[in-house]
Structure formats: C-alpha cells, structure tokens
N, C-alpha and C positions, 0 to 999 in steps of 0.2 A: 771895375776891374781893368788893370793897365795890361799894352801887351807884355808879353815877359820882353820882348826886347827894349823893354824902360828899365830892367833891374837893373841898379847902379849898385848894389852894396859890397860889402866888402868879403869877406874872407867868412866861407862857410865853411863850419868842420863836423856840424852833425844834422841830417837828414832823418827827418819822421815822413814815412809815408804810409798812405791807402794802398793796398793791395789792387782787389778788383776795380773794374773800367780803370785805376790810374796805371799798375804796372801793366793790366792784361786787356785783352782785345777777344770780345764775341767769348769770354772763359776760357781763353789761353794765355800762358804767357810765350811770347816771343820771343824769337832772337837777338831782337835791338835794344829792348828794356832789359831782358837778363846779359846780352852784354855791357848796356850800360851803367847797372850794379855793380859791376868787376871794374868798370875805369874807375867807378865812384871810391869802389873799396881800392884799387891801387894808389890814386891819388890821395888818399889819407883821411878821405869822409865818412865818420861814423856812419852806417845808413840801420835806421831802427825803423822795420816795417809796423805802424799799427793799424790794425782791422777788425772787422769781426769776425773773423773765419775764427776755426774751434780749434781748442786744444791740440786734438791729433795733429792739423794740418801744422801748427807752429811748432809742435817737436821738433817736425822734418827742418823746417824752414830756417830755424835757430841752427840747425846742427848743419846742414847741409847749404847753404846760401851765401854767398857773399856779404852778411851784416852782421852786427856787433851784439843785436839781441831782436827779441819782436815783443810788442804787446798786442795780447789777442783777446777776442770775444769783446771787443767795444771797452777796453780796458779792466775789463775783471783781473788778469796775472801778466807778467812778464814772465818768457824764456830767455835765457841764456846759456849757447855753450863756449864754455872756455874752458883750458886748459886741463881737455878731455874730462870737463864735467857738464853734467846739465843742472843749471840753476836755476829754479821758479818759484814765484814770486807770487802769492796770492793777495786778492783781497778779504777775505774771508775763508776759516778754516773749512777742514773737510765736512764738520757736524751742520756750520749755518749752509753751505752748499747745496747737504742734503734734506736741509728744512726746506732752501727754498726751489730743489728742484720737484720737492711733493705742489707746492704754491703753484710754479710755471707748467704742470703736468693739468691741473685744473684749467689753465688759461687754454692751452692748446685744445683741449677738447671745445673749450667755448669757440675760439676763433673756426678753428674746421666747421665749425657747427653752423657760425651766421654768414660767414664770408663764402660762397662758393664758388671755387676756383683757385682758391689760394692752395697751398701743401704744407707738410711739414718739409724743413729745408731737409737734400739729401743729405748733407754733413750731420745733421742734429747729432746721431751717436754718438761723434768724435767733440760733445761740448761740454764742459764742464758748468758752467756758469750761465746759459742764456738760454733762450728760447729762440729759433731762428725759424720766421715763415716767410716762404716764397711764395714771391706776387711776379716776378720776371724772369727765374733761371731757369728751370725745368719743365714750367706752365707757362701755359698762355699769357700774356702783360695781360695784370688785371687793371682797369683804372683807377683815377686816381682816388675816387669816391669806396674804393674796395679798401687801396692802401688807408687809409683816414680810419675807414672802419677797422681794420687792426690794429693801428696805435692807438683806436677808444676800447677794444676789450681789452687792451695791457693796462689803459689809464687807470679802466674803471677796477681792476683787481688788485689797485697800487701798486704797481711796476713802472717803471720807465721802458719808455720805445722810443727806437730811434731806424728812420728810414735810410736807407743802404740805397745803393744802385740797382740791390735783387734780391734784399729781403728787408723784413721790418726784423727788427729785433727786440727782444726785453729782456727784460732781469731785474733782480730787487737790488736795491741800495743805492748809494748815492754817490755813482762811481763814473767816470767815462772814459774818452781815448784820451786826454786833457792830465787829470788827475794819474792817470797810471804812469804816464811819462812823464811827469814829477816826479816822481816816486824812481823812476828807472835811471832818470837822469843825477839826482840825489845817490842811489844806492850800488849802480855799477860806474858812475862815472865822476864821482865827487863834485858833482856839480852844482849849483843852487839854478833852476831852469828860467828864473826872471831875470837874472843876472848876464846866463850864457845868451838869451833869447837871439839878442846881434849877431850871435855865431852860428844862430842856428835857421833851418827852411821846415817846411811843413809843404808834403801837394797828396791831391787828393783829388773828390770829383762829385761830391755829394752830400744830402743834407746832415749824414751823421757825424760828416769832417767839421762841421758848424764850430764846434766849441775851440781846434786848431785854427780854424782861419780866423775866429776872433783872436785869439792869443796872439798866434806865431806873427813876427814884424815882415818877414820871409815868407811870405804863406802864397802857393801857387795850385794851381788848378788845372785838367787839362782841359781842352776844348767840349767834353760832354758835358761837364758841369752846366753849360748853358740852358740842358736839359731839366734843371733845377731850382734855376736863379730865384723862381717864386718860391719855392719853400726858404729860405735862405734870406735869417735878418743881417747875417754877418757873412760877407761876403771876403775870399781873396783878395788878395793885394796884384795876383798877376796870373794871368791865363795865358796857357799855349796855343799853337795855331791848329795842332794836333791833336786828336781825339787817344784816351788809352795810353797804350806803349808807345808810340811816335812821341805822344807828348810829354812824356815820360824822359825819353830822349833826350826831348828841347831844354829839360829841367837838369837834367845829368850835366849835358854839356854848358847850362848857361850856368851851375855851379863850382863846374871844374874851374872852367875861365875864371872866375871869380878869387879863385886860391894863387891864380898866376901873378908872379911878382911883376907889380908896374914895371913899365918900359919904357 
C-alpha cells in the first residue's frame, strides 16, 4: 500500500465508499467527513456510500445526504432518491427474501448459541437481506478466534460471511458490495463499471471492502485498515495518514485536486 500522497491519476467523477471506521470515528459521524461529502458533492463527484448497515439506515441516507445513491447490506439493493422519488433496487424479490430470512433466523440462534459474547447487531430490525452479528459495537471485542467462529456457523449453513470493522455479516446468494455497484453504476448511471473504472475511487477500511480493493484501479483505505492487513489477500492501492473521518478528509481533498485543471 503507497501513501495517498503517491496518487498521480487523473480526474475522478464517481466515489464508492465504506461507511463505518472510513466515514466515522468511535460510531459517529463528524464534522470533517460530512463536510467533506458536500465539497465532494459541490465539486461534481458522484459519491455512492456502500456498506453493510440495513435498509432502514439507507433510506435516510439516500434521501437526506449529500450522494447520488447507496448500496446497502454488503450489496443485497441500491437506494436512490431522485427527483422526489425513492428508487430501490433489489437482488432478490420479496418471496426469496422471505425464504431466506426463515434460513438466517436458524443461523442466528446457532451463532448466540456457540460464540459467547457476540450479539445480535442493534440494527438487525432495520434489515432486509442479512444477518448482522456484533463482535465489536455494543460488546466487548471479541477475539479474533470468536470472529472465525462466526463466519464457520455462516459457512457451514451455506451462507456467505463477510467480516466488517464491528460485525460479521451473512446472507444467501451470490451477491457483494462489487456486484451491486455494477449493477448501480449500469442502471442509474449508463455506465459499463470496467470501462469507467479510470474515473472512478473506492476507500474503505476492512476485510469486507476485499472484493473493491481488488477491483477499483483507485482504491484507498484509511489508516485503521492496518488493523486488518492479515485478513486481506488484496489489498489498496493507497492508505491515509489518518484513521476514520480525518482520513476520509485526506481522500476527499486528494480527489478534489485531482478534477483541478492542470496549471
């Protein structure tokens, strides 16, 4: 991983990013990262949050935020509001939804069951598509031999998992934060997303950002990610000096510059 002050490229016009540890700090968001959203959005850069935080939370966030749309729950839908509609985008209808929230409703009693310490995430309610268990937000940090243990009862019930900053997540099918933003970048922005890749950044801070930082040519990280590096075969291309929302910042401003006409 280079520092971000190595990024030479050129002219960035659409931003994907992680939410928690990269826009927020200790689960808040800041001052400095949500104003640095608003120069992103004045200066003319798509910014599409993707996370795994739940449905509920991306209503708000689509509708009320300085971005062009979000993809939530580790890629299961896209939000979008535009011209005073809400537009969402699923991977699956409401029937297979409901097939597979009876599936993740069995997993969750097994995980409470062998893991102790872990929670069910406080958001669960607000989700549509996943199963979200805390090992760092509300509990105690569990180690790391706890988190491991939760992504083997997802395995072994044929779900995918995938490890967050502060929880493990799953869900059935063969979907991520990768795939949904194809999909989003295709359908609200005529884009083909292999094509735009040169136009575009990814940052992030953890091992479920894995499948952006292989793709994105653009792909940055903030300074906790270091927290990570061992889970992680595919790493960033650039890291801030910054932990969080500061680093967050370092990304903002070192993409703006980047739109500025040579001199």
């Amino acid at each position: 991983m280079k520092p971000i002050s190595a990024f030479k490229s050129a002219h960035i016009d659409i931003l994907f990013t992680d939410i928690d540890d990269t826009l927020t700090d200790h689960g808040q968001l800041g001052p400095q990262a949500y104003e640095a959203l608003w120069r992103l959005h004045d200066a003319g850069v798509k910014v599409v949050p993707v996370t795994g935080r739940p449905a509920g939370w991306c209503e708000m966030i689509a509708r009320f935020w300085p971005v062009h749309g979000i993809v939530g729950e580790n890629g299961g839908f896209y939000f979008r509001y535009h011209a005073r509609k809400m537009i969402r985008h699923f991977v699956f209808d409401e029937r297979v939804r409901a097939e597979n929230r009876k599936k993740l409703d069995e997993i969750r009693e097994d995980v409470l069951r062998e893991v102790p310490g872990c929670a069910l995430a406080s958001d669960q309610f607000s989700r549509l598509m996943d199963l979200a268990i805390d090992f760092r937000e509300d509990v105690d940090a569990l180690p790391e031999t706890a988190i491991d243990k939760i992504v083997s009862v997802f395995e072994r019930h044929g779900a995918q998992a995938k490890v967050s900053s502060i929880h493990v997540n799953g869900w059935f099918g063969a979907y991520d934060k990768l795939s949904m933003c194809r999909e989003y970048t295709s359908r609200e922005l005529g884009l083909d997303l292999e094509k735009a890749n040169p136009r575009c950044a990814f940052s992030g801070d953890s091992p479920n950002d894995e499948p952006m930082f292989a793709f994105f040519q653009n792909a940055f990280a903030v300074a906790n990610i270091h927290g990570f590096v061992t889970r992680l075969r595919h790493r960033p291309a650039y890291v801030t000096k910054g932990d969080g929302g500061l680093g967050f910042v370092e990304i903002a401003d070192t993409i703006i510059k980047s739109r500025e006409p040579a001199r």
